[in-house]
FIKOLZA-1660 file (N, C-alpha, C; in steps of 0.1 Angstrom, whole numbers, plus 5000, padded with zeros to 4 digits):
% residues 241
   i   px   py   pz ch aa at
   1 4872 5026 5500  A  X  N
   1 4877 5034 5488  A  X CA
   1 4886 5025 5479  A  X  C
   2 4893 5017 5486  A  X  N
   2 4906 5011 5481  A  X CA
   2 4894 4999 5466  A  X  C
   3 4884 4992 5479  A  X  N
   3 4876 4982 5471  A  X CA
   3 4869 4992 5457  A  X  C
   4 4864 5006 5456  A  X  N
   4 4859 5007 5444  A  X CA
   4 4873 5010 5436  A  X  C
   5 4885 5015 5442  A  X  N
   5 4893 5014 5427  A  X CA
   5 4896 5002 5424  A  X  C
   6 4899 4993 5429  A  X  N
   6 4899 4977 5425  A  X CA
   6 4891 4972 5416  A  X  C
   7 4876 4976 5418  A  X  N
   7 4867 4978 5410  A  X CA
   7 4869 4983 5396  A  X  C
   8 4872 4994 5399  A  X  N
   8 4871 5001 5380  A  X CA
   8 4887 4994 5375  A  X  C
   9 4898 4996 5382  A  X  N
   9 4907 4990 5374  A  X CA
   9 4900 4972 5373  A  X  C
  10 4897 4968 5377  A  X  N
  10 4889 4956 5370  A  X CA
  10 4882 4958 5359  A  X  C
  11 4870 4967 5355  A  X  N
  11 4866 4970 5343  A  X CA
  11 4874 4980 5335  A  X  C
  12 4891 4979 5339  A  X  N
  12 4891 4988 5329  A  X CA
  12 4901 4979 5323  A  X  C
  13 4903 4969 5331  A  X  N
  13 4911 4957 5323  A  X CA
  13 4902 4945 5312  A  X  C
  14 4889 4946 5320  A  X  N
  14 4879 4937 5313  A  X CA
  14 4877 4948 5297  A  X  C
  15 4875 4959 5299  A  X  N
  15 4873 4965 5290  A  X CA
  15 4881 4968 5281  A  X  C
  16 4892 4969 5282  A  X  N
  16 4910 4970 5271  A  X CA
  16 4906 4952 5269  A  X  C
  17 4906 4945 5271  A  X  N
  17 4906 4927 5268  A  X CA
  17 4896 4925 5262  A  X  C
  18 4881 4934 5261  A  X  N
  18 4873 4933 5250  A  X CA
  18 4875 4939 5241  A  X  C
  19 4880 4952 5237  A  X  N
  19 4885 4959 5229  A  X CA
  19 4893 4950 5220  A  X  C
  20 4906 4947 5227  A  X  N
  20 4919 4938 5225  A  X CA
  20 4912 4922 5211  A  X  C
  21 4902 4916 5216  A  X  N
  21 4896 4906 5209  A  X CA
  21 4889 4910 5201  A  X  C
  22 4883 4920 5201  A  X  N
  22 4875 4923 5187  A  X CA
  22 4882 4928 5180  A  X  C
  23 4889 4939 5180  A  X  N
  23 4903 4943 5172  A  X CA
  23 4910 4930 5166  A  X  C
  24 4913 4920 5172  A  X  N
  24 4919 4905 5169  A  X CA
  24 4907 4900 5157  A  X  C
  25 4899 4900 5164  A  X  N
  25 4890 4887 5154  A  X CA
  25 4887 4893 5144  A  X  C
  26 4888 4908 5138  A  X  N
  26 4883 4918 5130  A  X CA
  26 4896 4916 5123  A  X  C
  27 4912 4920 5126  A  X  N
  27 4923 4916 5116  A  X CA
  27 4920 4899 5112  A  X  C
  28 4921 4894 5116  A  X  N
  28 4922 4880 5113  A  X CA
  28 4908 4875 5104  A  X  C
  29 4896 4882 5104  A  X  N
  29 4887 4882 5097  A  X CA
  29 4891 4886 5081  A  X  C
  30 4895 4897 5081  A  X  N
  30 4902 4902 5072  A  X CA
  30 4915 4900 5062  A  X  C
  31 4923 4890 5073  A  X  N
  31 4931 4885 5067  A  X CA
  31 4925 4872 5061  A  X  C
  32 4917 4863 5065  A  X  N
  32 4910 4851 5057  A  X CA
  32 4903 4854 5046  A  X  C
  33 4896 4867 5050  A  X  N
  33 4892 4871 5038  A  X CA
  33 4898 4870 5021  A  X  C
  34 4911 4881 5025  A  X  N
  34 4920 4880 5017  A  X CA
  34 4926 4867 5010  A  X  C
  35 4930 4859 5022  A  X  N
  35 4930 4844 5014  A  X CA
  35 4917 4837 5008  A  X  C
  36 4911 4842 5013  A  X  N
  36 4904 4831 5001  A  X CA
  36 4902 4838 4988  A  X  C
  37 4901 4855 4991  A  X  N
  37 4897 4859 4974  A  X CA
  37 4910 4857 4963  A  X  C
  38 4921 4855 4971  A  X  N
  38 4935 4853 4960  A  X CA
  38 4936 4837 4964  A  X  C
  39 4927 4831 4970  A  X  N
  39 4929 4817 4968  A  X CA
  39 4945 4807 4971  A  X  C
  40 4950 4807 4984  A  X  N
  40 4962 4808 4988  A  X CA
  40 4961 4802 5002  A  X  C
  41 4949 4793 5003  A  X  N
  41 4953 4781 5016  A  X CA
  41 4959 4772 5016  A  X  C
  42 4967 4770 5009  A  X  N
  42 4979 4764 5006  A  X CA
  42 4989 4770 5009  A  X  C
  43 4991 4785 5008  A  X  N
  43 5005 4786 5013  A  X CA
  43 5000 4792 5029  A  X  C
  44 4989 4789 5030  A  X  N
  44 4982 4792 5049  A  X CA
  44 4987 4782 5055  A  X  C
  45 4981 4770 5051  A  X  N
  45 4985 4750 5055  A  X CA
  45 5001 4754 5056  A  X  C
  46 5006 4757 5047  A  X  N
  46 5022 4753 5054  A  X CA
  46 5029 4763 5058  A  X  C
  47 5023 4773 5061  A  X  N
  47 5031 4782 5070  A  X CA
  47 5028 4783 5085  A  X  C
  48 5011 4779 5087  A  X  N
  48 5008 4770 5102  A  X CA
  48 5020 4764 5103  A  X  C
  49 5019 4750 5093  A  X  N
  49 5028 4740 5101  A  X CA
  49 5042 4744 5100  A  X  C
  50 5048 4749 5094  A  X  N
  50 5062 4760 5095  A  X CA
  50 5059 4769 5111  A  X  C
  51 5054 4774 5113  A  X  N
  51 5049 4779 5131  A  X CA
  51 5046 4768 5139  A  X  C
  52 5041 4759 5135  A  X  N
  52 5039 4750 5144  A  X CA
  52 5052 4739 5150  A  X  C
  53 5061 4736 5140  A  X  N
  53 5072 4728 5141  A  X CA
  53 5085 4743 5146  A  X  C
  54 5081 4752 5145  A  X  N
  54 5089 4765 5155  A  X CA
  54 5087 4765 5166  A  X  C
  55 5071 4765 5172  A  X  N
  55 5069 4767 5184  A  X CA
  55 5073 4756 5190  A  X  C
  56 5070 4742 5188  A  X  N
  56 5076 4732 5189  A  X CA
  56 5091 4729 5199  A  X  C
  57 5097 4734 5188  A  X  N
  57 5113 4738 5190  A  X CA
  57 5119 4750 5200  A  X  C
  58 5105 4760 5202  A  X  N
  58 5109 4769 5210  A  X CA
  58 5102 4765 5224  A  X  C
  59 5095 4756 5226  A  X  N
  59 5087 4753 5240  A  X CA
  59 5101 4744 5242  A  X  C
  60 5109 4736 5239  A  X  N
  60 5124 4725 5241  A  X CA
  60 5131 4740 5248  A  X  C
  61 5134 4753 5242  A  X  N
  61 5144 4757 5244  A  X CA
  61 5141 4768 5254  A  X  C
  62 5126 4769 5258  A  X  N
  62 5123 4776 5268  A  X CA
  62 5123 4767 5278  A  X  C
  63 5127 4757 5283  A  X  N
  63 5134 4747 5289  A  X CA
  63 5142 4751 5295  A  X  C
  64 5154 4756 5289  A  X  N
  64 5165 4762 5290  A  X CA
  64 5165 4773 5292  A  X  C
  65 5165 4782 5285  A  X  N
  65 5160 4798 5287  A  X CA
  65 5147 4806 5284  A  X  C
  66 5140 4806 5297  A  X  N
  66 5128 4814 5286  A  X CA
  66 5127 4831 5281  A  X  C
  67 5139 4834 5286  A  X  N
  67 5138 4847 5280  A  X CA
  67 5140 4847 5265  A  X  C
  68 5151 4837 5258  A  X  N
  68 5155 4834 5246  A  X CA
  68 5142 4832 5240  A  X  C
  69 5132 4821 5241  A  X  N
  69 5119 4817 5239  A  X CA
  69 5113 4828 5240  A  X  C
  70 5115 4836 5243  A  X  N
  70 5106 4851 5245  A  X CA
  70 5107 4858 5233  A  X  C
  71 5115 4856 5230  A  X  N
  71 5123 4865 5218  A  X CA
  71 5122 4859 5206  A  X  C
  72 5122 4852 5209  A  X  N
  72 5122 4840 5195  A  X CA
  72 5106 4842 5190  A  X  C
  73 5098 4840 5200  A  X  N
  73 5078 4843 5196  A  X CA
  73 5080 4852 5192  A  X  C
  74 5087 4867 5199  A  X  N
  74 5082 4877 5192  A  X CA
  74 5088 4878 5176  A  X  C
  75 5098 4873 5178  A  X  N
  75 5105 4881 5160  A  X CA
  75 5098 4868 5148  A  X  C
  76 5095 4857 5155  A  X  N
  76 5084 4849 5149  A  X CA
  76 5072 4855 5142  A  X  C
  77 5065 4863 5152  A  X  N
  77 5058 4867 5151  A  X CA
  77 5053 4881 5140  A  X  C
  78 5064 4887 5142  A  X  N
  78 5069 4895 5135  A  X CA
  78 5073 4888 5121  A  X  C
  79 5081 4883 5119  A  X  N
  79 5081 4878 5106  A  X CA
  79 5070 4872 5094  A  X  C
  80 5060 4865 5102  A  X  N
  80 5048 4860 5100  A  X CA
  80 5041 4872 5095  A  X  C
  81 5040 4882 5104  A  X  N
  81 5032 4895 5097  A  X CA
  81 5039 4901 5089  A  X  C
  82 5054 4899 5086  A  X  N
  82 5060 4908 5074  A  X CA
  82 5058 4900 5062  A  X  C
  83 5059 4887 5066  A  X  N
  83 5058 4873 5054  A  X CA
  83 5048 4877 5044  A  X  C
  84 5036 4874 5052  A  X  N
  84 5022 4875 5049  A  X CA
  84 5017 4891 5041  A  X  C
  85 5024 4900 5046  A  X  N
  85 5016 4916 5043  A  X CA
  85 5026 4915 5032  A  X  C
  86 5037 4910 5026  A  X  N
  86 5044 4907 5012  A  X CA
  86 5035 4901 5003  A  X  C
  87 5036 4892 5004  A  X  N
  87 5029 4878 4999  A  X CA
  87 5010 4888 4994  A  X  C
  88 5009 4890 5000  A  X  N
  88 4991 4892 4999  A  X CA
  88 4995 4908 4986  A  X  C
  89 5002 4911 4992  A  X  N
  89 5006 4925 4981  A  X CA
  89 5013 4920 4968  A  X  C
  90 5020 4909 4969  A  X  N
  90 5025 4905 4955  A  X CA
  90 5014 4897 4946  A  X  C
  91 5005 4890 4952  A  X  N
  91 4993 4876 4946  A  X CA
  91 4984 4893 4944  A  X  C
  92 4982 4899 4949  A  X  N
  92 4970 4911 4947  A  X CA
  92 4971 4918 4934  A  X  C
  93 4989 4921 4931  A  X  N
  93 4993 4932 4921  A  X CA
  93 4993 4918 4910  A  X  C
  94 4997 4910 4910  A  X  N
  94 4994 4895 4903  A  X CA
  94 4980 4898 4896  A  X  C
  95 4974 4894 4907  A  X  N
  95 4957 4891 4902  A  X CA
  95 4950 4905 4895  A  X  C
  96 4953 4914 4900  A  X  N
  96 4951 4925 4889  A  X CA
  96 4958 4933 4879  A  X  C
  97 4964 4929 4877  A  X  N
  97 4975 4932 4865  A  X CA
  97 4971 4927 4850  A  X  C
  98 4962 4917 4853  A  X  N
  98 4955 4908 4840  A  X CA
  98 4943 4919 4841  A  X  C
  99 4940 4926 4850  A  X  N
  99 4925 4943 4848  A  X CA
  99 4932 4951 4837  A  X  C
 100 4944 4955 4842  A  X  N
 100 4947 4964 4841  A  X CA
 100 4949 4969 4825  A  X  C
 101 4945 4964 4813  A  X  N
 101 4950 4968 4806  A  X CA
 101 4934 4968 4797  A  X  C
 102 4921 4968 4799  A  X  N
 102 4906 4967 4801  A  X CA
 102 4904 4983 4809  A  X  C
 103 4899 4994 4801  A  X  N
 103 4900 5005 4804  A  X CA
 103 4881 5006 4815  A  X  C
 104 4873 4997 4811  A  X  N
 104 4859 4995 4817  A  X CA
 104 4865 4992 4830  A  X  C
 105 4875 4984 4832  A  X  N
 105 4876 4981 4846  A  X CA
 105 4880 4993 4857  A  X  C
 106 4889 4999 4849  A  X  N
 106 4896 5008 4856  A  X CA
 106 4883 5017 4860  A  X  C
 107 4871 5021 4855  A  X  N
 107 4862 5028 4857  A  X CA
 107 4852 5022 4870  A  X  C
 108 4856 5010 4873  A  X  N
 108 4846 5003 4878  A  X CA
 108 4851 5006 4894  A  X  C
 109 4866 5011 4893  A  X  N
 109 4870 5017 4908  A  X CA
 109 4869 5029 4916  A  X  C
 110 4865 5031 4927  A  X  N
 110 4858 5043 4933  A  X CA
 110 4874 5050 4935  A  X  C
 111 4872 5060 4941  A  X  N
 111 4888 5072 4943  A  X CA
 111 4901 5062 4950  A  X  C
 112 4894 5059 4963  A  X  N
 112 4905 5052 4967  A  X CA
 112 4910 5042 4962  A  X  C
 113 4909 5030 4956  A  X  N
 113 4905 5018 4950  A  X CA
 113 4921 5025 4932  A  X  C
 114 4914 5034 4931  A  X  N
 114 4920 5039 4919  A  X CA
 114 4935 5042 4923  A  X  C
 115 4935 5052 4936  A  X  N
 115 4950 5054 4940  A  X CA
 115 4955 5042 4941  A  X  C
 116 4949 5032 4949  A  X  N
 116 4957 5018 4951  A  X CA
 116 4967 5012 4937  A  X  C
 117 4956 5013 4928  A  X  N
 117 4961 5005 4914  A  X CA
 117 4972 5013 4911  A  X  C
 118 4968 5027 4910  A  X  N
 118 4979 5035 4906  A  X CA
 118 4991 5034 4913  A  X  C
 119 4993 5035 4922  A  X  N
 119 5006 5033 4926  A  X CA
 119 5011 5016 4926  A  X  C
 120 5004 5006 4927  A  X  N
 120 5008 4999 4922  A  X CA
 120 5014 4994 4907  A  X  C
 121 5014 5002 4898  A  X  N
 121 5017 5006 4883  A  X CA
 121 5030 5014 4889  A  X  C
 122 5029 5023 4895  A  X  N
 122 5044 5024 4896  A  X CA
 122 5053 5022 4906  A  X  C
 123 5051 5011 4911  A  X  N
 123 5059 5002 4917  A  X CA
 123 5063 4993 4909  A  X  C
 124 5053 4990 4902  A  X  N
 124 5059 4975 4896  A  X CA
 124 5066 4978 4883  A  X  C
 125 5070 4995 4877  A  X  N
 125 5082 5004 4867  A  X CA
 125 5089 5008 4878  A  X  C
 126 5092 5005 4891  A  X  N
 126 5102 5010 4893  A  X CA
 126 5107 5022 4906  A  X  C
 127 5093 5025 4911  A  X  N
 127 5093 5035 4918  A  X CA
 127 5088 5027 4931  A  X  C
 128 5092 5037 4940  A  X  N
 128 5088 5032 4953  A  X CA
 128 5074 5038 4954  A  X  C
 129 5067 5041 4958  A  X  N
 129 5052 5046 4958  A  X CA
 129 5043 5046 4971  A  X  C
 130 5041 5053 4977  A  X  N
 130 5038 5050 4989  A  X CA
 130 5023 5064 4993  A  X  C
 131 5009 5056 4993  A  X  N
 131 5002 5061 4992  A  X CA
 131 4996 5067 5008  A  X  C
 132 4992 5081 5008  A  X  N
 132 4991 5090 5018  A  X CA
 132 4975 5086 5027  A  X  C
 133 4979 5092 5039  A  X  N
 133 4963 5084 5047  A  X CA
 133 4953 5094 5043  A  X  C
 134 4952 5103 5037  A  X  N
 134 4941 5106 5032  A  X CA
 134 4934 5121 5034  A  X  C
 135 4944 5125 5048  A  X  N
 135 4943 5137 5058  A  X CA
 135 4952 5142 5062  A  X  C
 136 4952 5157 5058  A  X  N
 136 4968 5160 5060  A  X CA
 136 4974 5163 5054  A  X  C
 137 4974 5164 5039  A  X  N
 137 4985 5156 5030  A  X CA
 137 4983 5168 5017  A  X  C
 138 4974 5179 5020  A  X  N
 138 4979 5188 5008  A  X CA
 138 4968 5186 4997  A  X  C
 139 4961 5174 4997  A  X  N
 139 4955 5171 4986  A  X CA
 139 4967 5160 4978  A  X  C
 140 4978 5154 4982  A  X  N
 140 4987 5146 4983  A  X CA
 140 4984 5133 4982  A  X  C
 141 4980 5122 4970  A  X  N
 141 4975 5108 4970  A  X CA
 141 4990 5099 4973  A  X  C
 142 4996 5106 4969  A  X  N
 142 5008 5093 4963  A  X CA
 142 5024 5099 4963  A  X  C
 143 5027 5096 4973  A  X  N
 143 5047 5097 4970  A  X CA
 143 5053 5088 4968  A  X  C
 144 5063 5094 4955  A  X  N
 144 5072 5088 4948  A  X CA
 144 5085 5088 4949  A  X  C
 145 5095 5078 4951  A  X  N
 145 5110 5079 4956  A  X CA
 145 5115 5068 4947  A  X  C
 146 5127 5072 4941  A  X  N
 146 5137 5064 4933  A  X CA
 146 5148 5072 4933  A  X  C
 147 5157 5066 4940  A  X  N
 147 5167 5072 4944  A  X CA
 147 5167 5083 4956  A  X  C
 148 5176 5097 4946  A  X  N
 148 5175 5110 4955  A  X CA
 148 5159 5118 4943  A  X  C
 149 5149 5109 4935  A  X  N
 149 5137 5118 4931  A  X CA
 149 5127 5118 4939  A  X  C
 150 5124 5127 4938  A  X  N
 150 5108 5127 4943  A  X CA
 150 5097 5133 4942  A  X  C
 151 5085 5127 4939  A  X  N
 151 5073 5137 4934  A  X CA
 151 5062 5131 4938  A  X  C
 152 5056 5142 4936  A  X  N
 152 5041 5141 4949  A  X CA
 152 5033 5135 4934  A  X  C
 153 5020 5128 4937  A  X  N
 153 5012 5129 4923  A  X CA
 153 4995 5132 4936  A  X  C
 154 4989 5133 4923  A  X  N
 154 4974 5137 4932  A  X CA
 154 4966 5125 4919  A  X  C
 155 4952 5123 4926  A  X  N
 155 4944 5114 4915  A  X CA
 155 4933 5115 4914  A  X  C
 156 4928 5118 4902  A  X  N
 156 4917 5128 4900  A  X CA
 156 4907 5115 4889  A  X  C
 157 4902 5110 4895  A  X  N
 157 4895 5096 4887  A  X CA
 157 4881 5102 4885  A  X  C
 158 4882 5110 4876  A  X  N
 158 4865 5121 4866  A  X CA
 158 4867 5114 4855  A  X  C
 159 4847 5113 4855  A  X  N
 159 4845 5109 4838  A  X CA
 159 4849 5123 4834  A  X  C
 160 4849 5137 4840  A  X  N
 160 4853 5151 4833  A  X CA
 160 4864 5153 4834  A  X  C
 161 4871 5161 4829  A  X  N
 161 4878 5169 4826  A  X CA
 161 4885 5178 4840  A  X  C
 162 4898 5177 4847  A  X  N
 162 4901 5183 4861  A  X CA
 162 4900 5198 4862  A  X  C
 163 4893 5205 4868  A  X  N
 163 4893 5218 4865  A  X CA
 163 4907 5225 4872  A  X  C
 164 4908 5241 4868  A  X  N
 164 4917 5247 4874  A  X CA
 164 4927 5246 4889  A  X  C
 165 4914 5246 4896  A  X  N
 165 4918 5246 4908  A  X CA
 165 4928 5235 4918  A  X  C
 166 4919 5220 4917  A  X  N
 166 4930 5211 4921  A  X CA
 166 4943 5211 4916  A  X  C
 167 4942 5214 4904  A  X  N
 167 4956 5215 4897  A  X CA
 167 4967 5226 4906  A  X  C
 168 4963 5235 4907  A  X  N
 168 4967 5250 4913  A  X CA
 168 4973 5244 4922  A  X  C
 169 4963 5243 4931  A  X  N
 169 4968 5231 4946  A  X CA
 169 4973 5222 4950  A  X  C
 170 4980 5212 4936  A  X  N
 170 4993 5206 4938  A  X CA
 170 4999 5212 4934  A  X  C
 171 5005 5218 4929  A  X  N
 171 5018 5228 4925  A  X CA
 171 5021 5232 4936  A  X  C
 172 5011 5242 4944  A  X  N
 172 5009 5247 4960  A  X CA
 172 5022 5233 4966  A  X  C
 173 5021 5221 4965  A  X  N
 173 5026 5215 4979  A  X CA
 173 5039 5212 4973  A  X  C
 174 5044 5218 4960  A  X  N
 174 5058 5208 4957  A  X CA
 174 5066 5212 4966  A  X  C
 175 5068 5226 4971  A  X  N
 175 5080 5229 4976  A  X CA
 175 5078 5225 4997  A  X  C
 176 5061 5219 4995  A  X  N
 176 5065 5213 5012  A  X CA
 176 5068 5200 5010  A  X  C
 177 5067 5196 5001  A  X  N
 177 5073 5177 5002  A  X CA
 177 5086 5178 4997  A  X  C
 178 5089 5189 4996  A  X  N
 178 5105 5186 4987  A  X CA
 178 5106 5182 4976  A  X  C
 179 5096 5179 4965  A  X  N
 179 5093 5170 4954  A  X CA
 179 5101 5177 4944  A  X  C
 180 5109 5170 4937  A  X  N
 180 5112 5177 4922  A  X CA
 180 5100 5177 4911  A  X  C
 181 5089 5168 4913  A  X  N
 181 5082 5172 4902  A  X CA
 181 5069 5169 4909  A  X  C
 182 5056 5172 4897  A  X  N
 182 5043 5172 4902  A  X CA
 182 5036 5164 4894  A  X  C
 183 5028 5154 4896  A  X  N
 183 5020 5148 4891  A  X CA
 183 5008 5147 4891  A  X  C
 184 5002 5148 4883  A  X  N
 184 4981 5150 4885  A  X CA
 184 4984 5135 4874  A  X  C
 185 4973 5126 4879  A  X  N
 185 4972 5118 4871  A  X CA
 185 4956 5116 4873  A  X  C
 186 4949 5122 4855  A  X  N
 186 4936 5127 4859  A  X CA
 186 4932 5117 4850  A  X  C
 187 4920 5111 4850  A  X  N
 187 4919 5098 4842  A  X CA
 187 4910 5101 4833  A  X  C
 188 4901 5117 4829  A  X  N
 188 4897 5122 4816  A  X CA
 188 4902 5135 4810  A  X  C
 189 4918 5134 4817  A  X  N
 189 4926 5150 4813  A  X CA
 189 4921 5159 4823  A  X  C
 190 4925 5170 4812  A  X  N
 190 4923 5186 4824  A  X CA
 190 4913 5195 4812  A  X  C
 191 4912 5203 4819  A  X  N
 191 4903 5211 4812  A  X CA
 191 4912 5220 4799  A  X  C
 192 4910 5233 4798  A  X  N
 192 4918 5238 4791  A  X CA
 192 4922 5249 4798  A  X  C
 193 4916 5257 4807  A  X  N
 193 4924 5264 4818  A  X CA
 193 4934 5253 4825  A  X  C
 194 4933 5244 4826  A  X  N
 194 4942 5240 4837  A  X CA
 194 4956 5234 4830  A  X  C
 195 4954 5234 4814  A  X  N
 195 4963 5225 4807  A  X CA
 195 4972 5244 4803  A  X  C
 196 4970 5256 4806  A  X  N
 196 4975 5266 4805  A  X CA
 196 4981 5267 4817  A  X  C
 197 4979 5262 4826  A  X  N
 197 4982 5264 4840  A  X CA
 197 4998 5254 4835  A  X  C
 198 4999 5239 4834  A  X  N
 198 5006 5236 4831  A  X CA
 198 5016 5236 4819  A  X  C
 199 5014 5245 4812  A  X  N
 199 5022 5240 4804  A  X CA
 199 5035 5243 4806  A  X  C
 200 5039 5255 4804  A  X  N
 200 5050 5262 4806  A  X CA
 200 5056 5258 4822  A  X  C
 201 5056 5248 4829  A  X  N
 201 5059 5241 4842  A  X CA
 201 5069 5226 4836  A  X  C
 202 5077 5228 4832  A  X  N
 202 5082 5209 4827  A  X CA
 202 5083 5203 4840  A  X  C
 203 5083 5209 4853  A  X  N
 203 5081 5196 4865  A  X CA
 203 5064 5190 4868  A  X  C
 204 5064 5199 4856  A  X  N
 204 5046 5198 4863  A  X CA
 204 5039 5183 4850  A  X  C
 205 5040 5169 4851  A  X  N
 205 5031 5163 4845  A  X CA
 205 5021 5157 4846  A  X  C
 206 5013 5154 4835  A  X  N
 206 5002 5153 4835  A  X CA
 206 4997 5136 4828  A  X  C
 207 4989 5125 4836  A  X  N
 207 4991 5112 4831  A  X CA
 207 4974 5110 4829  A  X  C
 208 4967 5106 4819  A  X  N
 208 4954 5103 4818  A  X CA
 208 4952 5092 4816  A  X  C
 209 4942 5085 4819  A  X  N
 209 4942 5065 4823  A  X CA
 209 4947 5061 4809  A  X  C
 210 4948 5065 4797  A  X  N
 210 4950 5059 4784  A  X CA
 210 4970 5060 4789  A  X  C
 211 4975 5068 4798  A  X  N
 211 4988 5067 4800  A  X CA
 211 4991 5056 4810  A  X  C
 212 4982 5056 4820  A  X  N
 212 4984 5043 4827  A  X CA
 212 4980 5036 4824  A  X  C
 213 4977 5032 4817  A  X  N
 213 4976 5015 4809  A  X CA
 213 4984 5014 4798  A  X  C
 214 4992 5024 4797  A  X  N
 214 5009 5019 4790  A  X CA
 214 5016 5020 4791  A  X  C
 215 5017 5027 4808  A  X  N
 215 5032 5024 4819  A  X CA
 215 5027 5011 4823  A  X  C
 216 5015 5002 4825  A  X  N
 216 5013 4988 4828  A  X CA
 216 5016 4981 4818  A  X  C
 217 5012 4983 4805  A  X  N
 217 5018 4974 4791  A  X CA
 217 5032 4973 4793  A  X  C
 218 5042 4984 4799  A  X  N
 218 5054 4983 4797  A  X CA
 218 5060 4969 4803  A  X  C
 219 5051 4962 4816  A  X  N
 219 5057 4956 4826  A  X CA
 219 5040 4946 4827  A  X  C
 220 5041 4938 4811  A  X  N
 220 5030 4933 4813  A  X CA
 220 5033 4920 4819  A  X  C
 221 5040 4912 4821  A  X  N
 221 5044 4901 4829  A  X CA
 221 5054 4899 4839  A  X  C
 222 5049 4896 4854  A  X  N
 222 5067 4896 4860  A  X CA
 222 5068 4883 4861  A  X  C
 223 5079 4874 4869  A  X  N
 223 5080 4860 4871  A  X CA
 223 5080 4860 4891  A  X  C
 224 5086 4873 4891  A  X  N
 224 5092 4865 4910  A  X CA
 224 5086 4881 4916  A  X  C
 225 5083 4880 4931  A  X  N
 225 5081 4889 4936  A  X CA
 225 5093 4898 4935  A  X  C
 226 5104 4898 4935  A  X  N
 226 5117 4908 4934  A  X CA
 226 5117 4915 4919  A  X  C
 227 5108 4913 4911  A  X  N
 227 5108 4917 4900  A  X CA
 227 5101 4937 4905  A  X  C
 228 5095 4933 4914  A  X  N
 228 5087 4949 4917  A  X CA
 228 5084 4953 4927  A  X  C
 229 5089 4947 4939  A  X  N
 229 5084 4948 4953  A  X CA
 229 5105 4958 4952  A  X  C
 230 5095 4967 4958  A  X  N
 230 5112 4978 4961  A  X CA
 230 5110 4981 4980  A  X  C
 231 5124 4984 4980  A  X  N
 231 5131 4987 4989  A  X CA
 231 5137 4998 4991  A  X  C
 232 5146 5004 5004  A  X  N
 232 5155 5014 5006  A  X CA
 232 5161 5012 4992  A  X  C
 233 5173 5007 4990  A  X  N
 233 5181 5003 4978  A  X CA
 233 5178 4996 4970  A  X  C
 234 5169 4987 4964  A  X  N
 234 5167 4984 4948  A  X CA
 234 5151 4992 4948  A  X  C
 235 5149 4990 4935  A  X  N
 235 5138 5002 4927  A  X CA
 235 5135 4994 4918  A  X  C
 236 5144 4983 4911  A  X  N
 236 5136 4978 4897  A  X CA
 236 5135 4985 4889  A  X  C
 237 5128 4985 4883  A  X  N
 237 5129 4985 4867  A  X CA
 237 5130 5003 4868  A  X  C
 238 5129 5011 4859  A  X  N
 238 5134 5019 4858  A  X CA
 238 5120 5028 4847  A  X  C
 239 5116 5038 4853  A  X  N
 239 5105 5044 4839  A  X CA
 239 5104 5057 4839  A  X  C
 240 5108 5060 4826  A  X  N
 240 5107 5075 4824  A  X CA
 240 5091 5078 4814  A  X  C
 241 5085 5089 4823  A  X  N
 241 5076 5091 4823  A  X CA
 241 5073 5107 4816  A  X  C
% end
């Protein structure tokens, strides 16, 4: 008895260690990927050898202590992934920011693709923006925080017109996110039921792609990533909307 559980805990380690490497070579696939389409093996080359002249320095000092060396790989490690998931989000909002003001392009993105940009537009005015997994969420694309505000937006990327309904159904979630205000950002308007629905609501606004592509005019060049990358406490630039 003892020999067949030995057995399965043996495939069940072989099998978590296959799992474990395909999961690996699939991020890491993905991350190359990424470099090469924003073209940035150059800052790959020296951040290897920036890890390489660390580890270096950390195999000397696990010499001495290897618990310290322990600790040191991990927050290495950790850094590298915060480094990198900055960096690939700053060259990304970079490289499409020269789209963004080409209304054909904007069409050329499918729903999800569209929320991305969009909240990247208001990050880089000033908002923190932080886009929802997809499920769950109310019909909820996109939360927004600057300061003590905050508003839900939804994103409705129709060559038509948004009818009544979706509309209805964010209003429905303001008071479970806490949100002071509501945003539909419908990229061919609303219908004319639904623009009755809002009017008489001033938390309730309404942005159509010809409006995002002049909250992006507003902030048509940055110089440094700190220009739009926010945090707990800075926000940047500032946009009333």
């Amino acid at each position: 008895m003892s020999r067949r559980g030995d057995y399965r805990t043996y495939y069940t380690t072989i099998k978590a260690l296959i799992v474990f490497i395909i999961a690996a070579i699939t991020v890491l696939f993905r991350f190359l990927k990424e470099v090469n389409r924003l073209k940035l093996w150059g800052e790959l080359a020296k951040s290897l050898l920036i890890s390489f002249i660390s580890l270096t320095i950390i195999a000397a000092i696990a010499q001495v202590s290897e618990e310290v060396a322990g600790l040191l790989v991990i927050a290495g490690l950790i850094y590298f992934c915060w480094w990198w998931h900055k960096k690939l989000s700053y060259t990304d909002t970079r490289l499409n920011a020269d789209m963004w003001q080409q209304r054909q392009w904007w069409w050329t993105l499918d729903g999800w693709q569209f929320e991305q940009e969009v909240a990247k537009v208001f990050r880089i005015n000033g908002y923190k923006a932080t886009v929802t997994k997809g499920s769950g969420d109310g019909g909820v694309d996109i939360i927004l925080k600057q300061g003590d505000y905050t508003a839900i937006v939804q994103c409705k990327h129709y060559q038509n017109p948004v009818p009544p309904e979706p509309v209805r159904a964010l209003w429905g979630c303001k008071d479970d996110f806490g949100a002071d205000e509501v945003i539909m950002v419908a990229s061919s308007g609303l219908t004319e039921a639904s623009a009755k629905f809002v009017q008489n609501k001033p938390n309730y606004k309404v942005l159509n792609l010809d409006d995002i592509i002049r909250m992006s005019q507003q902030v048509s060049t940055f110089s440094s990533q700190a220009d739009y990358v926010t945090s707990d406490r800075k926000y940047g630039r500032k946009l009333d909307i």
